[in-house]
C-alpha positions as CSV (number, residue, x, y, z in Angstrom):
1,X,-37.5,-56.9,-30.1
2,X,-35.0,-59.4,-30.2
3,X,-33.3,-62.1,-32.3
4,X,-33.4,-61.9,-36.1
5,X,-34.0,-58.4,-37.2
6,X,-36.9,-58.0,-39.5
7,X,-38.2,-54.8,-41.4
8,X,-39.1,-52.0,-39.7
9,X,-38.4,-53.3,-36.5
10,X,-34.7,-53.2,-36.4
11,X,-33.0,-53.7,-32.7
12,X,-30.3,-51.8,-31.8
13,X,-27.2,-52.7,-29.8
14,X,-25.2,-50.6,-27.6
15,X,-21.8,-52.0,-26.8
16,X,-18.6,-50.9,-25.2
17,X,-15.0,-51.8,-25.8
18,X,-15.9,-52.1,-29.2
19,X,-12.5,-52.4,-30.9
20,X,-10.7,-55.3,-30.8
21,X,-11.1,-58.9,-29.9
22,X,-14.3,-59.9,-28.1
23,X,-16.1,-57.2,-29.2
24,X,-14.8,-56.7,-32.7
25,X,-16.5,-60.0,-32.7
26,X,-19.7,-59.5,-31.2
27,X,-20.3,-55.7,-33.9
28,X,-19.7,-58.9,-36.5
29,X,-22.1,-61.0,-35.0
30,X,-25.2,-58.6,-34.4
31,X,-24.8,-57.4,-37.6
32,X,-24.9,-60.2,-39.8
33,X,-28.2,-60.8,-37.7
34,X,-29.4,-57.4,-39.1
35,X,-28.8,-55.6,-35.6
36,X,-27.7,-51.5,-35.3
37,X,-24.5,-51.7,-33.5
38,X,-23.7,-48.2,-31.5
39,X,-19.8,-48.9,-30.6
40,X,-18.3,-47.1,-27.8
41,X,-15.0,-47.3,-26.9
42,X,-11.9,-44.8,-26.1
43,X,-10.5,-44.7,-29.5
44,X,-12.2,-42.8,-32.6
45,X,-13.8,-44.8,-35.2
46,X,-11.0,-46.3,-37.9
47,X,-11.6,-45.7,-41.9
48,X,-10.2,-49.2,-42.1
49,X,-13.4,-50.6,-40.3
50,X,-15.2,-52.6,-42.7
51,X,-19.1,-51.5,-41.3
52,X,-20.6,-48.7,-43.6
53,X,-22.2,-47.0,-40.9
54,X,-19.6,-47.2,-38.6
55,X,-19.2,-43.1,-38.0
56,X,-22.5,-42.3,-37.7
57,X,-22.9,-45.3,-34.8
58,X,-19.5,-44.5,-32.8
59,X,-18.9,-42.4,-30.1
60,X,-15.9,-42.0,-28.5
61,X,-16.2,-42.4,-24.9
62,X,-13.4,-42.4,-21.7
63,X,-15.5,-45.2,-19.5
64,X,-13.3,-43.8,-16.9
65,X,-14.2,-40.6,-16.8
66,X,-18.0,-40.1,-15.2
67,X,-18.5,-36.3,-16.5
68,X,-17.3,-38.1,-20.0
69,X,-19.3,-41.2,-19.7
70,X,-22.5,-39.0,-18.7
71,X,-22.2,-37.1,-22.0
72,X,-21.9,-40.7,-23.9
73,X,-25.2,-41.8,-22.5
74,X,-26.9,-38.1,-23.6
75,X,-25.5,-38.8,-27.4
76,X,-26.8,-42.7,-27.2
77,X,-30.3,-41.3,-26.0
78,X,-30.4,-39.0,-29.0
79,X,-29.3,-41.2,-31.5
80,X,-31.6,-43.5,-31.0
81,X,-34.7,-41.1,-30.6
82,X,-33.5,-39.5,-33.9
83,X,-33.7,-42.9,-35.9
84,X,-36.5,-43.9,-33.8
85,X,-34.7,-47.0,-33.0
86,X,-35.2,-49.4,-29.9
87,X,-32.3,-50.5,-27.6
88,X,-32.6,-53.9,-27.4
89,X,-29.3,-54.7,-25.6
90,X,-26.6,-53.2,-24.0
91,X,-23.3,-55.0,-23.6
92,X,-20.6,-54.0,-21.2
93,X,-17.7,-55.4,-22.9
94,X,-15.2,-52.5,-21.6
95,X,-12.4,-53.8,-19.9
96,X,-8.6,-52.9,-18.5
97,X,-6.3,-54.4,-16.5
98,X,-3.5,-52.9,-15.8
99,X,0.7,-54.2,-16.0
100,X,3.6,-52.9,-14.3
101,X,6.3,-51.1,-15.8
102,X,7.9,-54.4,-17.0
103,X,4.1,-56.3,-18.1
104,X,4.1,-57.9,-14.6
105,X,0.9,-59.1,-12.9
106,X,-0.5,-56.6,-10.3
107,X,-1.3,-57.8,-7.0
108,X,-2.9,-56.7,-3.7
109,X,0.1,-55.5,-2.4
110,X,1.3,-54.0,-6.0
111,X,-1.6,-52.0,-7.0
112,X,-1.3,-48.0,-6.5
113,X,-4.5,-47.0,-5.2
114,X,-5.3,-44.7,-8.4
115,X,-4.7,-47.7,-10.2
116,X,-7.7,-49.6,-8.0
117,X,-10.3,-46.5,-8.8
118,X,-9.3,-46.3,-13.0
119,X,-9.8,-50.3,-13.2
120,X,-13.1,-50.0,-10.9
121,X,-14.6,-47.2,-12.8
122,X,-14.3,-48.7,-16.3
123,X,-15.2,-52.9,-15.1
124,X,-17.7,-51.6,-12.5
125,X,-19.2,-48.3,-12.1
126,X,-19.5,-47.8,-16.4
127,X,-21.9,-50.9,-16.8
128,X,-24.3,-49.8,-13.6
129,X,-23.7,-46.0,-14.7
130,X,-24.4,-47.0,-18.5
131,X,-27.5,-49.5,-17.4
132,X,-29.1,-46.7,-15.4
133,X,-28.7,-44.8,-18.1
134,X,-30.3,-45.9,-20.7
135,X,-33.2,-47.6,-18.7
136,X,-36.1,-46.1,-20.0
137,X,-34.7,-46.9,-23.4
138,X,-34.2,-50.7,-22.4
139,X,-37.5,-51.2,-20.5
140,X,-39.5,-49.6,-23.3
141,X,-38.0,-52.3,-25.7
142,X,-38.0,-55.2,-22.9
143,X,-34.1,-55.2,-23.3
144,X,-31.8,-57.3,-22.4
145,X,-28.0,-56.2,-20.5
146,X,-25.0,-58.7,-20.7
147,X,-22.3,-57.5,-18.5
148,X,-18.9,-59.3,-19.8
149,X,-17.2,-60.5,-16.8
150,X,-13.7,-63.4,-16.0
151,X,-12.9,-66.6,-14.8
152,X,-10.2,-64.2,-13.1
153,X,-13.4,-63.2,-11.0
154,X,-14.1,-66.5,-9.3
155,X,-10.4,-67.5,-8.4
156,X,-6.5,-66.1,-8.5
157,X,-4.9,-65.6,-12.0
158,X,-1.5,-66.0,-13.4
159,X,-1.9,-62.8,-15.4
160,X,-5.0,-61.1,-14.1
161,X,-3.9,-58.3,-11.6
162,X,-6.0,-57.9,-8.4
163,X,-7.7,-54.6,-9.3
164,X,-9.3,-56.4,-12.3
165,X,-10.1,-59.8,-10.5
166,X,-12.0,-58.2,-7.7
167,X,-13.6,-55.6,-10.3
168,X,-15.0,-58.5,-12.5
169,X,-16.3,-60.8,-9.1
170,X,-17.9,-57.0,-8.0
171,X,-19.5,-57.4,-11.5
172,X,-20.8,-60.4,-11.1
173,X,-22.7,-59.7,-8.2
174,X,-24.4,-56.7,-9.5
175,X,-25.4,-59.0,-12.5
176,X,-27.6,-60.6,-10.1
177,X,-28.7,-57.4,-8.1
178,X,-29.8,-55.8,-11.8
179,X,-31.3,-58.6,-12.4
180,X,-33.5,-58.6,-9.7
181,X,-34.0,-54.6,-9.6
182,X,-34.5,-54.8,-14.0
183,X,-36.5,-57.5,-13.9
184,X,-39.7,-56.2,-13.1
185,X,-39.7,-53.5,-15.8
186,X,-39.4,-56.6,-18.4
187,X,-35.1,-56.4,-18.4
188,X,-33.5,-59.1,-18.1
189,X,-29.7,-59.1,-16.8
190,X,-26.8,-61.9,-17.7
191,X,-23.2,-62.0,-17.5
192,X,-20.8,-64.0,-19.4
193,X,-17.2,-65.0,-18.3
194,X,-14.8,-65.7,-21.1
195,X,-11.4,-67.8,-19.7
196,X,-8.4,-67.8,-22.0
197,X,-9.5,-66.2,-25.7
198,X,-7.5,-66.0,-28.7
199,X,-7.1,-62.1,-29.1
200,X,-4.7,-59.8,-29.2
201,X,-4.5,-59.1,-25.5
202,X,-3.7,-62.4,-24.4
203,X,-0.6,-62.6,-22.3
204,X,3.0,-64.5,-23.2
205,X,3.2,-67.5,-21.8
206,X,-1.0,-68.2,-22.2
207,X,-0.2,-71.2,-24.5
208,X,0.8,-73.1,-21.4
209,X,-2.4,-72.5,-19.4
210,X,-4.0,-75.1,-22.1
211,X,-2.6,-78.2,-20.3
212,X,-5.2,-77.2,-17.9
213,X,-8.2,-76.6,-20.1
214,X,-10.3,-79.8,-20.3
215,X,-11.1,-79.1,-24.2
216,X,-7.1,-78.4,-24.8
217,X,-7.5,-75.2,-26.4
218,X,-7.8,-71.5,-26.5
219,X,-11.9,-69.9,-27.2
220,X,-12.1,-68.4,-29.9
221,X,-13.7,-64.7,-30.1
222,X,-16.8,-66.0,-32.3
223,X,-17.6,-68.6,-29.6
224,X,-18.2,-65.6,-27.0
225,X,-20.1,-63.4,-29.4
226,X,-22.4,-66.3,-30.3
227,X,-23.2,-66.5,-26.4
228,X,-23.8,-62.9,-26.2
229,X,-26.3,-63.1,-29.0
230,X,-27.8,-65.9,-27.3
231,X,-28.4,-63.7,-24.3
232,X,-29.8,-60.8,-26.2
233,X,-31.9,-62.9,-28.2
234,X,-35.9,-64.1,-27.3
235,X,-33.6,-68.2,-27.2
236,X,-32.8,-66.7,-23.6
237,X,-36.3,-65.1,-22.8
238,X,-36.6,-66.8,-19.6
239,X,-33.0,-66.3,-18.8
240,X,-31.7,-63.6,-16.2
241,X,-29.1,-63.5,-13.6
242,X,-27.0,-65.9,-14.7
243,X,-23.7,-65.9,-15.4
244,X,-22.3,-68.2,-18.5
245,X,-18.9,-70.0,-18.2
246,X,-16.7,-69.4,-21.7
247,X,-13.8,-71.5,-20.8
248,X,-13.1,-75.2,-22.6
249,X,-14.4,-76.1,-18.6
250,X,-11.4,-74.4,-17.0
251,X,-13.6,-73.4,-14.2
252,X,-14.5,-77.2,-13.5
């Protein structure tokens, strides 16, 4: 099931990094179009959030921790079996990228090499970890699995630190080796790439980056979560392994 939910048959989403930004946007999106959203994300779910069923479809969950992120995947399973629900996506929006002491940029030479396996198992080993998962669940609804990815992937960033760069270009390329190993159970397998987004998390100094954007401005958090929707939705049937520039043309 995909698209516009109707009664009876309602799809259910299963996204990470839930809280802010990108994804605050993309919980908004799916449920205006009638979607169940199951957030996940390392903080506990805030009173202040305006969804009604926002306890009862939040877990708490430290992507970087495996033993933790194997219990997450137990308590999706069993929610959706006790509400008889069908995953129809999952969406690795999770994300971090870590600063030095003073918010500087990380690089290759700057990284500490627990630093490298934190960033790697959050970007990288969650989504494959999460997608393996919950596969039965996503083949039995012909699911669909949008990994969120960067432009920091395909070349050197003025913010971006190394760890999360090579993380996001590693994520890229096991977009299209899911694809390929998802798509003959009826999954299909997409990443997008957001460039420079107006949320909370961008960097100081972002505002001059937009000289450089060929649409001379920042993307704005809806923009992404109407792609995502796109990718989860039976628009993209014949979609998979592709990975969808978000960027004003930044990447050009």
């Amino acid at each position: 099931m995909s698209g516009k939910a109707t009664t009876g048959h309602r799809p259910t989403l299963v996204l990470t990094g839930a809280s802010r930004g990108i994804g605050h946007a993309t919980v908004k999106k799916f449920s205006a179009e009638g979607w169940r959203v199951i957030s996940c994300s390392r903080q506990a779910f805030s009173e202040k959030c305006p969804w009604p069923m926002g306890p009862e479809d939040h877990i708490q969950v430290d992507l970087s921790d495996p033993e933790n992120l194997g219990f997450a995947v137990q308590e999706i399973r069993k929610r959706l079996e006790e509400n008889g629900c069908q995953l129809s996506a999952l969406v690795n929006n999770a994300g971090i990228s870590p600063k030095g002491s003073e918010g500087q940029r990380l690089d290759s030479l700057t990284t500490a090499m627990h630093e490298w396996r934190t960033v790697f198992q959050v970007n990288f080993f969650a989504p494959i970890l999460l997608g393996r998962g919950l596969f039965e669940e996503l083949k039995a609804a012909k699911g669909s699995v949008v990994n969120v990815t960067s432009i920091a992937g395909m070349r050197v960033h003025p913010f971006a630190g190394t760890a999360y760069a090579t993380s996001k270009a590693a994520l890229a390329s096991l977009t299209r080796e899911m694809a390929a190993d998802f798509g003959p159970h009826g999954i299909r397998v997409n990443a997008i790439a957001p460039g420079e987004i107006d949320t909370s998390i961008l960097s100081p100094g972002t505002e001059k980056m937009i000289s450089n954007i060929p649409l001379r401005r920042l993307g704005l958090p809806e923009e992404v979560a109407d792609t995502i929707f796109y990718l989860c939705s039976s628009n993209s049937s014949y979609v998979t392994g592709s990975e969808i520039h978000i960027n004003g043309g930044q990447h050009v």
